[in-house]
C-alpha positions as CSV (number, residue, x, y, z in Angstrom):
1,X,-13.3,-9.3,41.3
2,X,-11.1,-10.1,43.9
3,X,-7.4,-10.3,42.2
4,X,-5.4,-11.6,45.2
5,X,-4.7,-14.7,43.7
6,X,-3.5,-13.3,40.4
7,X,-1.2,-10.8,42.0
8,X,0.8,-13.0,44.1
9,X,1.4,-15.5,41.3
10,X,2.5,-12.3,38.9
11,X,4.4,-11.2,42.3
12,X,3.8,-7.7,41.9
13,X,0.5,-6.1,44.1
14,X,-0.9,-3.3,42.2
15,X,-1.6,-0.2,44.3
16,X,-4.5,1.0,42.1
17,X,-6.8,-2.2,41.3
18,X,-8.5,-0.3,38.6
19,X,-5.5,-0.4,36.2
20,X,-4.9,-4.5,37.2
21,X,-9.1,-4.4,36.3
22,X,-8.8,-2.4,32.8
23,X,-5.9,-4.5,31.5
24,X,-8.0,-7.6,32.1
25,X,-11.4,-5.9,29.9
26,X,-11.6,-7.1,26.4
27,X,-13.1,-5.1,24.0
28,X,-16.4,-7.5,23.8
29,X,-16.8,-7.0,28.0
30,X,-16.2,-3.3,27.2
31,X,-18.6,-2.5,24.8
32,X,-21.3,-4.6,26.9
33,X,-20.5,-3.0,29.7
34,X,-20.0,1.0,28.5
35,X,-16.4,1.0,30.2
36,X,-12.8,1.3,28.8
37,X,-11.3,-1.8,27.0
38,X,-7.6,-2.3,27.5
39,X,-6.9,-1.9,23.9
40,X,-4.8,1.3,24.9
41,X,-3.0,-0.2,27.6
42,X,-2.1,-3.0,24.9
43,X,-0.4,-0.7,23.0
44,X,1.5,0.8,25.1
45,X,2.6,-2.3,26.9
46,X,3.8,-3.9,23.6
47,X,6.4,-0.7,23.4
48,X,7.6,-1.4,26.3
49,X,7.9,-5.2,26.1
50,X,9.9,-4.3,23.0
51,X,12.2,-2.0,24.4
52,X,12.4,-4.2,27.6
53,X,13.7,-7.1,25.6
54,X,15.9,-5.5,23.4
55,X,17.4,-3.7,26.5
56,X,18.0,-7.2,28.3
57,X,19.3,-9.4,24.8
58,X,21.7,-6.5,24.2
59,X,23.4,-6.4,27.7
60,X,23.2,-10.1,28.3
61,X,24.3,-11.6,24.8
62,X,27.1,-9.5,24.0
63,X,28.4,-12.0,21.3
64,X,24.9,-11.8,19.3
65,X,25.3,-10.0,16.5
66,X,22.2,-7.6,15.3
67,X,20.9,-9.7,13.1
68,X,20.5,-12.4,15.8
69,X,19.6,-10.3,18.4
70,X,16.3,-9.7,16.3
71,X,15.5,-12.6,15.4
72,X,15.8,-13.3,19.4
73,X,13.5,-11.0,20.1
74,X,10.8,-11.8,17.6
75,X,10.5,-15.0,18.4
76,X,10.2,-14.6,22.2
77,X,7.6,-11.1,21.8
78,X,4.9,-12.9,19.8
79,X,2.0,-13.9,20.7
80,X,2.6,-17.6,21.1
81,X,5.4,-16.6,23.7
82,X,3.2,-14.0,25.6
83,X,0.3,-17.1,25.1
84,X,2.3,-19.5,27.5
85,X,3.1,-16.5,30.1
86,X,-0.6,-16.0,30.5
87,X,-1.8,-19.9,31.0
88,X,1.7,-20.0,33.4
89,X,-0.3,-17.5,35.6
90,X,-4.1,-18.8,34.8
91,X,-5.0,-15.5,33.2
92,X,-8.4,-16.7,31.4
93,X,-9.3,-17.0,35.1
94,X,-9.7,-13.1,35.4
95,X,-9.9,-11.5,31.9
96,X,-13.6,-10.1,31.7
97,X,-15.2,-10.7,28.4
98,X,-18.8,-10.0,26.9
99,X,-21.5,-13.1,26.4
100,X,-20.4,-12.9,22.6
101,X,-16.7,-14.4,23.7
102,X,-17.5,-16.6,26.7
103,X,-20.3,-18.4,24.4
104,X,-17.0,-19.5,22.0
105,X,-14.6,-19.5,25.8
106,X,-12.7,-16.3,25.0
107,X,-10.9,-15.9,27.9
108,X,-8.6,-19.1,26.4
109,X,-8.1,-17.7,23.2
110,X,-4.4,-16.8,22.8
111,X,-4.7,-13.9,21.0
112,X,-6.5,-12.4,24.1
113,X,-4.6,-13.7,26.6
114,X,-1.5,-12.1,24.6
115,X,-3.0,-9.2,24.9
116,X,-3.9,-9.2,28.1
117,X,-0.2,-9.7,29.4
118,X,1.0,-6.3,27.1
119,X,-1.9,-4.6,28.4
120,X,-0.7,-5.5,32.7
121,X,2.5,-4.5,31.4
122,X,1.5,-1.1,30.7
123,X,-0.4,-1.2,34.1
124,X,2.5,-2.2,36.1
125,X,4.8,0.5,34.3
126,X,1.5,2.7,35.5
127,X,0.7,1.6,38.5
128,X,4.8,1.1,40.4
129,X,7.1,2.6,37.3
130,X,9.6,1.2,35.1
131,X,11.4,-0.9,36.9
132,X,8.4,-3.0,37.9
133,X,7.1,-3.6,34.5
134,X,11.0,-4.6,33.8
135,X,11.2,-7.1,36.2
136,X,7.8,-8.7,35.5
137,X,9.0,-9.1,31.9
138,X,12.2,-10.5,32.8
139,X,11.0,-12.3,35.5
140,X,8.8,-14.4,32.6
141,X,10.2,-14.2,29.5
142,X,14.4,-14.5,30.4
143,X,14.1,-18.3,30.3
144,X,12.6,-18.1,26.6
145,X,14.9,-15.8,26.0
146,X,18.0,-18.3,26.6
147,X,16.4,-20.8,24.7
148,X,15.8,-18.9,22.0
149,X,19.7,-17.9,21.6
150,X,20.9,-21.2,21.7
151,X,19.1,-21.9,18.8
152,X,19.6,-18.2,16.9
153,X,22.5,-20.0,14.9
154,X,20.5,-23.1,14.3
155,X,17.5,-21.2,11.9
156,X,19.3,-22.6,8.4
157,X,19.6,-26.5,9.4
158,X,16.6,-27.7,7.7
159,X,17.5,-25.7,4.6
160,X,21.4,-26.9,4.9
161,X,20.0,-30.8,5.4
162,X,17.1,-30.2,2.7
163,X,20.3,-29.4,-0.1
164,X,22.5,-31.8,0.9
165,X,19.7,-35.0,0.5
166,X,18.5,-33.6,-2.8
167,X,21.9,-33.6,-4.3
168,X,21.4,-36.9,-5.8
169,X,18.3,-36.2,-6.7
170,X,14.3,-35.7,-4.8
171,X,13.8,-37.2,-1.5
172,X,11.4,-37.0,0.8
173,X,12.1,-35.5,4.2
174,X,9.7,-35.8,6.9
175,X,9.9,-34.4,10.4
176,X,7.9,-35.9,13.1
177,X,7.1,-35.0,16.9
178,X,7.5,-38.4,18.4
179,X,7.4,-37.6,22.1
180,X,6.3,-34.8,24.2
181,X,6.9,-34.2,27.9
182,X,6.6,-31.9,30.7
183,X,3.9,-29.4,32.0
184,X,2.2,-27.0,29.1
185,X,4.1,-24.1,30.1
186,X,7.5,-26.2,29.9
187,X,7.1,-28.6,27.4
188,X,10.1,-30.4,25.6
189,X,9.3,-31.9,22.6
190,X,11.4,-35.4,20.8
191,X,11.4,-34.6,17.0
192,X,12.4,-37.3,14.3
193,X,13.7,-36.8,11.1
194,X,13.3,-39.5,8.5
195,X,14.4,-39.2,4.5
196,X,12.6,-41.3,2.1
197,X,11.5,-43.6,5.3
198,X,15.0,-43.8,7.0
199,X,15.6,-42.5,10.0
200,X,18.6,-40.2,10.1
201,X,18.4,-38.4,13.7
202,X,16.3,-37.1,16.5
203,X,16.2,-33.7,17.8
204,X,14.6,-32.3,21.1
205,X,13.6,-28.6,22.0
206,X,11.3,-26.6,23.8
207,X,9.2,-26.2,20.7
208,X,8.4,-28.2,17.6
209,X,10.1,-25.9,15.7
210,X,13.5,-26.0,17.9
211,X,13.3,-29.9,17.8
212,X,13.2,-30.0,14.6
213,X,16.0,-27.4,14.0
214,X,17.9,-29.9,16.4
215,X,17.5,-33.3,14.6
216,X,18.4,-31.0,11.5
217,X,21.5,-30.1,12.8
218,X,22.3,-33.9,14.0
219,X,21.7,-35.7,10.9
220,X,23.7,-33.0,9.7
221,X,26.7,-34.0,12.1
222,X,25.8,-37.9,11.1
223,X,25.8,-37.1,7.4
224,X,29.3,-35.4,7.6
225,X,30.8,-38.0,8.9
226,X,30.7,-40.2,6.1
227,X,33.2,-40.6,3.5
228,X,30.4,-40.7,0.8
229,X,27.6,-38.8,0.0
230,X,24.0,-39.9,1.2
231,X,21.7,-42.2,-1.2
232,X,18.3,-42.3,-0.3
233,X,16.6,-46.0,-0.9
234,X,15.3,-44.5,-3.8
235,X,18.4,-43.8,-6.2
236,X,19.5,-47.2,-4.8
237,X,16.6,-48.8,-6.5
């Protein structure tokens, strides 16, 4: 397989294709094929993502405290996060996988893909060294890594919103994406937050989750502005 087109969109050319070729075999191609899965590259990649990011949060958020800087990095090396880098570089284009998986299209399954980016990490670090594998993970995850701090202090909004309407009594909070825009890999989404059927804010982010976190926080803003506490339509009736 000719990975030309891979390696100039991942901008690093890989001296020994083989490694490039054995990060991109999943287990079901493997066993097909009797060659060597990149199951063990996987593992080793994921290390190394781990260390990588905890490296780059630590020297680049200096007012995050532990706590944070965790939560930081768990919610940008996951699989969902590692997802999105692979489609950003049209990965299910080269992953080999066996009949089994391309009968149920495998090779756009996000655990694979996932997988598939830990496992070229580990053949970059292989293949040009340390700093190489460092500056393809940077290179793709620092943008979700800024997002993700600017919303490390927003994680208890929905909780702080959810006390403050039930005070009075049950209500029913509902959040809803009402807009989404922007290619796949960049989405932003428009969140709504309604109580008992009323409206109280909209949030946007560059997930649901984060959208909703926002609108939390704004109704939040809205609420605490008011000189009396919030009744829902239903302890006015």
């Amino acid at each position: 397989m000719n990975f030309e087109k891979l390696e100039k969109s991942i901008d690093y050319k890989f001296k020994n294709k083989n490694l490039l070729s054995k990060a991109l075999t999943h287990t079901s191609y493997a066993y097909e094929n009797k060659v060597e899965s990149n199951e063990k590259l996987e593992f080793l990649g994921d290390s190394i993502l781990e260390f990588i990011s905890s490296k780059y949060i630590y020297n680049n958020y200096k007012k995050l405290k532990e706590g944070e800087m965790t939560k930081v990095r768990a919610e940008v090396v996951c699989e969902d996060s590692l997802y999105k880098v692979a489609k950003r570089h049209n990965f299910s284009d080269f992953i080999l996988i066996g009949k089994s998986e391309a009968n149920s299209k495998g090779n756009f399954k996000p655990a694979i893909l996932a997988d598939s980016i830990e496992a070229t990490i580990a053949a970059i670090y292989f293949d040009g060294g340390l700093e190489e594998a460092e500056k393809f993970i940077i290179n793709n995850l620092k943008d979700a890594i800024e997002n993700s701090t600017k919303h490390v202090g927003m994680k208890d909004f929905k909780t702080v919103l959810q006390e403050k309407l039930q005070e009075n009594g049950d209500v029913c909070i509902k959040y809803t994406v009402i807009k989404e825009t922007g290619p796949d890999h960049n989405k932003i989404f428009t969140v709504k937050v309604e109580v008992d059927g009323k409206m109280l804010a909209t949030g946007e982010g560059r997930t649901k989750k984060h959208a909703e976190m926002d609108a939390a926080g704004k109704a939040l803003e809205r609420l605490n502005k008011r000189d009396t506490p919030f009744c829902s339509r239903r302890s006015e009736t």
